[in-house]
C-alpha positions in Angstrom: 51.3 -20.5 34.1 54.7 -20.6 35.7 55.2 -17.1 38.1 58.8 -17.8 38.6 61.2 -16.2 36.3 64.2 -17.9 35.0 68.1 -16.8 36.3 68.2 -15.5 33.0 65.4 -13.1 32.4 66.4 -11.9 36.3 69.9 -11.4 35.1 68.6 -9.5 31.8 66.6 -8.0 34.2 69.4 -6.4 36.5 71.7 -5.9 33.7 68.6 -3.9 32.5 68.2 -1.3 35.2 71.3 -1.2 36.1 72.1 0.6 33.0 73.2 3.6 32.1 72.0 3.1 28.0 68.8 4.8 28.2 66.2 3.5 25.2 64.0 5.4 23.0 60.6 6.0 23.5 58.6 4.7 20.4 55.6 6.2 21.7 57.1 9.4 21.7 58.2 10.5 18.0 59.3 14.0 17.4 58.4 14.9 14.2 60.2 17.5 12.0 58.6 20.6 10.9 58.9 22.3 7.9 59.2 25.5 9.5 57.8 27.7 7.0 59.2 32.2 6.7 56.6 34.2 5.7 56.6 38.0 5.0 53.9 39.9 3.9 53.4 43.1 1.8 50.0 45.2 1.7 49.9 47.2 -1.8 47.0 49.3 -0.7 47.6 52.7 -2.2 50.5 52.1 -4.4 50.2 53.2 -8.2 50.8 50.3 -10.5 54.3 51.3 -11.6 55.4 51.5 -7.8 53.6 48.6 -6.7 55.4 46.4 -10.0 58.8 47.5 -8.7 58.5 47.3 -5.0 57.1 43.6 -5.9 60.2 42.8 -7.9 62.1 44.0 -5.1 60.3 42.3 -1.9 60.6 39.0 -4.2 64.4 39.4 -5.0 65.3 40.3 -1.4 63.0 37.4 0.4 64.2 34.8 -2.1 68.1 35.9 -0.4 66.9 35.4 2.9 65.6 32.4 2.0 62.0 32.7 2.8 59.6 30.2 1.6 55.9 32.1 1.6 55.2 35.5 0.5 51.9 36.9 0.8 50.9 39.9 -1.3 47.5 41.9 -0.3 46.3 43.7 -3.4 43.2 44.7 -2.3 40.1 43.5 -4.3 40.0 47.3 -6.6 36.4 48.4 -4.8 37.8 51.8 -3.5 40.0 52.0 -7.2 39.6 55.1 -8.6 39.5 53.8 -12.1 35.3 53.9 -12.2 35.8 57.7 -12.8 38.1 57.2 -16.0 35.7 55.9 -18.5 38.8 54.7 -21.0 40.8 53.0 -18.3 38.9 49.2 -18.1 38.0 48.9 -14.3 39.1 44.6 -14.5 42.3 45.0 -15.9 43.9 48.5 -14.2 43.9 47.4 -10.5 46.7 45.6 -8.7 44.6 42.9 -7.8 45.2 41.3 -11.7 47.9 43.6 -12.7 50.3 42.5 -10.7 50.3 38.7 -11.0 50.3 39.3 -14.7 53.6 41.7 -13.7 54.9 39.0 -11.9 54.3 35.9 -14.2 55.7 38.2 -17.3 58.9 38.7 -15.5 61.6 35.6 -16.1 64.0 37.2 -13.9 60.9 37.1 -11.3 59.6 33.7 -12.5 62.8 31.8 -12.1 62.8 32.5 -7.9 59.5 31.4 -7.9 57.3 27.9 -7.2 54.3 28.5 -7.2 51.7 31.1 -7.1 48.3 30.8 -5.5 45.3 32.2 -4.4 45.3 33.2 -0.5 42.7 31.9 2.0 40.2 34.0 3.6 42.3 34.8 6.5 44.9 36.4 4.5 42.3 38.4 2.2 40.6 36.0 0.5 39.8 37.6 -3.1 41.9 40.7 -2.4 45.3 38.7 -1.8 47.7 36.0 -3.3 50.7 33.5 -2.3 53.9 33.4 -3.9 56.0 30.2 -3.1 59.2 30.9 -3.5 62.2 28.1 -4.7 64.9 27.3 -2.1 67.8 29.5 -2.6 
């Protein structure tokens, strides 16, 4: 092997350092995040009718600040008072399926919306939900 370098790679070489271009790094890549807006809304407490229309409203208002994730705690109905009301029917009364059913009856609603999902543990599991929401 030849340890002498030619007049031209020394010249590429100078030309090189001298420089002022700087090159990218293509170890280095910076990726792009989809950086995500969440709000949240706990319902604890709220009757049905009020927690229907401050829904409608906390969707409306997030879809015009563009956010993308809404999560919505309903609670799972264990504290519901509906067990002492023997013609109310304890599944269907609480928020927890009420107010998906609201929200997926509502077209006004529906058309600001992706997706909607159940919520992972760490958000309340069983007792909570995602709303996507479409980009404005």
């Amino acid at each position: 092997m030849n340890d002498k370098i030619s007049d031209k790679d020394e010249k590429d070489w100078q030309d090189f350092i001298s420089s002022k271009d700087k090159l990218p790094n293509k170890d280095f890549q910076i990726k792009k995040k989809n950086f995500e807006k969440i709000r949240a809304i706990d319902l604890h407490g709220y009757t049905l009718e009020e927690a229907n229309k401050k829904m409608q409203d906390f969707i409306l208002k997030s879809f015009d600040d563009k956010v993308n994730k809404l999560i919505v705690v309903t609670g799972k109905g264990i504290h519901s008072n509906v067990e002492k009301d023997p013609y109310v029917s304890k599944d269907l009364s609480i928020l927890k399926y009420s107010v998906p059913e609201f929200i997926s009856n509502n077209n006004l609603l529906m058309s600001k919306i992706r997706e909607i999902k159940d919520a992972k543990i760490e958000d309340g599991g069983s007792g909570a939900f995602y709303i996507y929401l479409k980009k404005k």
